[in-house]
N, C-alpha and C positions, 0 to 999 in steps of 0.2 A: 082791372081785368085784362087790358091790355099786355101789362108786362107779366100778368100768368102767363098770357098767351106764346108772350116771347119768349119764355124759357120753357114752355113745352118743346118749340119748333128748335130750340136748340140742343135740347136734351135730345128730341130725338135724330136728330143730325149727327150727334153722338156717338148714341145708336148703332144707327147704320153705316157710319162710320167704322166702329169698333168691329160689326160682322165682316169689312170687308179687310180688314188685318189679320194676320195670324200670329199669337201671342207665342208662339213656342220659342221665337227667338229675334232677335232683334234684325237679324240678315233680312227679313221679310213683312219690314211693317216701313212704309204701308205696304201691301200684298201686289208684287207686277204677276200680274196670271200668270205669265209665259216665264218664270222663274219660279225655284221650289225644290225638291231634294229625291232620293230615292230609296227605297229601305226593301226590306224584307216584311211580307206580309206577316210574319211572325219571325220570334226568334226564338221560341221554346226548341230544345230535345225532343226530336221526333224520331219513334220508331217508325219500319214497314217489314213487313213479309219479304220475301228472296225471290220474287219472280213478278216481272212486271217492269214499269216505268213509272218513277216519283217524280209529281211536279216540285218543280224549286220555284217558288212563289217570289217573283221580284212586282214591287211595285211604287209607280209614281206618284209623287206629288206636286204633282203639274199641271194644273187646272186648263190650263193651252199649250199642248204641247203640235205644237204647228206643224214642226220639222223632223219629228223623231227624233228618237235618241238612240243611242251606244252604251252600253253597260261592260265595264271590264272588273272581270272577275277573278278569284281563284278557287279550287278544290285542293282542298287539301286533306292526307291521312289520316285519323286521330288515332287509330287502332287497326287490327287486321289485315286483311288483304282486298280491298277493292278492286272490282273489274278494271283491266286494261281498259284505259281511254277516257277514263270517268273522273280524274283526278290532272290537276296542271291550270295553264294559263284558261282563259274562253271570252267571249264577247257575248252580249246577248241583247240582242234588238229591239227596240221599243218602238212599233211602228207609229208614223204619225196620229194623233187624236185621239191615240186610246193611252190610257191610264195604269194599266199591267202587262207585264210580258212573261212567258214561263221559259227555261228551260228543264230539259228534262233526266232523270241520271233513268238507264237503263239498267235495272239490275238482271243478276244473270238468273238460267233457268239452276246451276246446283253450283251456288258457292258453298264452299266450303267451310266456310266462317265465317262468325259476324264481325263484322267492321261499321266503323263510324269515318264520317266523311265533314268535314268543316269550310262552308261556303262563304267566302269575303270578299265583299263589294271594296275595288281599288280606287277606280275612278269613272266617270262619266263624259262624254265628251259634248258639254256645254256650259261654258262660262257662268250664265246666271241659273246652276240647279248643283247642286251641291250633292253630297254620298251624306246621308245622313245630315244629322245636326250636331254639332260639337255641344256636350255635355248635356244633351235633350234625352239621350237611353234609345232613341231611334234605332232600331234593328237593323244593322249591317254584315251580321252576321248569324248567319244559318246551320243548325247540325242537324245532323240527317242518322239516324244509328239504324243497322240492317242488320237482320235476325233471319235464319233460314225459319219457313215452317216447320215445327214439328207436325210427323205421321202418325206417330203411334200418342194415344193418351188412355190415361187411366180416369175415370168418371165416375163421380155417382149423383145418383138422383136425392133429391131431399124427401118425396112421399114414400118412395117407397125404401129408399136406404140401400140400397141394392148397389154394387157396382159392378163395374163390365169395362172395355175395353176400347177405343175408339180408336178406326184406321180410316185415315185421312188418302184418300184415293185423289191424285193431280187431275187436271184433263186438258183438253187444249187451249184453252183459256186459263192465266196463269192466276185469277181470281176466283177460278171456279173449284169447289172440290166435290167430291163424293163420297160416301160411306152408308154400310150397309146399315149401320143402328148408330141412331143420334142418343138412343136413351137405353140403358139395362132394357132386356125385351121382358116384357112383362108377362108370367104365367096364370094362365086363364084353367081352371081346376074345374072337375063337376063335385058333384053332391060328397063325393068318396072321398076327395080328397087329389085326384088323382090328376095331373097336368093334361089336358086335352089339347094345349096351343099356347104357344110363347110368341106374345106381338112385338115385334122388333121396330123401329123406325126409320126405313130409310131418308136419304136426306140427301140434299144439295148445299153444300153451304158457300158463300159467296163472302170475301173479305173483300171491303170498302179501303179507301187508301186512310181513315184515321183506326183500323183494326176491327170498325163495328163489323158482326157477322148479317147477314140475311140470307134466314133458313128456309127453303120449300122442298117439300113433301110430293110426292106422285099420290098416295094413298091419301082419296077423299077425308077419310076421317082424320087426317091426321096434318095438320093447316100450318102448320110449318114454326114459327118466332123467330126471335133475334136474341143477340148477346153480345162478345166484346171477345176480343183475341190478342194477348199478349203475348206476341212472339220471343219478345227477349229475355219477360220474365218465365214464361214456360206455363202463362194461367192461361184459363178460358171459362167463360158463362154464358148462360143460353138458358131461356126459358120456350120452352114450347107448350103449342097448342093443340090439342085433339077432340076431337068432338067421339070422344068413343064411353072412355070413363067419367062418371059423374061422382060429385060429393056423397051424393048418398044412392047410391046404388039400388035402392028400394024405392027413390023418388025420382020417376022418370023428369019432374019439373028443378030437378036440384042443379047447380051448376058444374060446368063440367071439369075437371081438373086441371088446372097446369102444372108443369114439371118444370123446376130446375134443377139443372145441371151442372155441377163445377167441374175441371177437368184440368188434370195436371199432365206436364209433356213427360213418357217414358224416355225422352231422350234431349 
């Protein structure tokens, strides 16, 4: 019984041992906290809309970083024409104890054209924290691809098949838009036949920095939804909600409809 015991106590020495290593590469076994690497929070292709500020996600893997760090970077061109000032050498500061640091690319309010931008980590300045990891896939390098919004789109609705038009109004906020109908207005007829009222939707719609939309409504019945906005490829979808029409229009208890909406850029 005794030597089970002993080789519990050292398996689990093991153990906890082995949590306090990190296996990605041998630079860091056993693990000194205040040593470790730096990367990019991702390294996928990312799109954004033409107006605003993108964070460029740098982050650490420094469990104690005591003293702060230094990050030396580049931006460079891949295509297009990127804003003056947005591209070249840069530094970006890791203050002490924290873990991430952003810098930020300002895009302009009316580029002209989409361009892509290619961010790469050169060096760092402290001896024991490395740019990446040598042959780990660590993300050291960052694309950023910039798409102006399309204004004008062409939409249709799936219930009712109907299409119409959609003008994408700016405002002062470069995330915020407006437009007078999110959906074909929908004609409301009497007994004859005859259109007494076409309900329109207006709408606010709000793009988030990964393209999702967040849609609201001023008119109570009509509660606004979400969707997804691809600037580069020229799509957009959206499902909204209203509390006006139901499934079954003779059953006040029936549920009420949603509308989706696909929408292509006229330009």
């Amino acid at each position: 019984m005794k030597y089970i015991k002993f080789l519990s106590i050292i398996a689990l020495a093991l153990v906890f041992n082995a949590c306090e290593q990190d296996f990605e590469d041998d630079n860091f076994r056993p693990r000194d906290r205040t040593s470790g690497w730096v990367e990019f929070e991702v390294d996928t292709l990312k799109t954004f809309p033409s107006r605003g500020e993108y964070r460029i996600p740098f982050d650490v893997q420094v469990p104690i970083n005591k003293d702060g760090l230094m990050i030396d970077y580049t931006a460079e061109t891949l295509a297009g024409s990127p804003p003056e000032g947005s591209t070249g050498n840069f530094t970006a500061e890791v203050p002490a104890d924290t873990r991430n640091t952003s810098d930020f690319l300002n895009i302009g309010v009316e580029p002209s054209d989409e361009y892509s931008i290619k961010y790469t980590m050169n060096s760092v300045d402290a001896d024991n924290v490395t740019v990446g990891i040598e042959g780990s896939g660590r993300p050291t390098e960052h694309v950023v691809n910039v798409c102006p919004i399309p204004l004008e789109w062409t939409g249709e609705v799936d219930v009712t098949g109907a299409t119409f038009t959609l003008t994408l109004t700016p405002t002062d906020d470069p995330r915020v838009y407006e437009t007078s109908t999110a959906w074909a207005p929908i004609p409301i007829v009497d007994e004859n036949g005859n259109i007494i009222e076409e309900v329109p939707y207006p709408a606010t719609f709000e793009i988030n920095d990964d393209q999702s939309l967040d849609i609201t409504a001023p008119n109570p019945d009509q509660t606004g939804g979400s969707g997804v906005m691809n600037t580069c490829d020229g799509t957009m979808e959206y499902t909204l909600q209203q509390e006006r029409f139901r499934e079954d229009p003779a059953d006040p208890e029936s549920e009420f409809l949603e509308f989706v909406v696909t929408l292509t850029a006229n330009n």
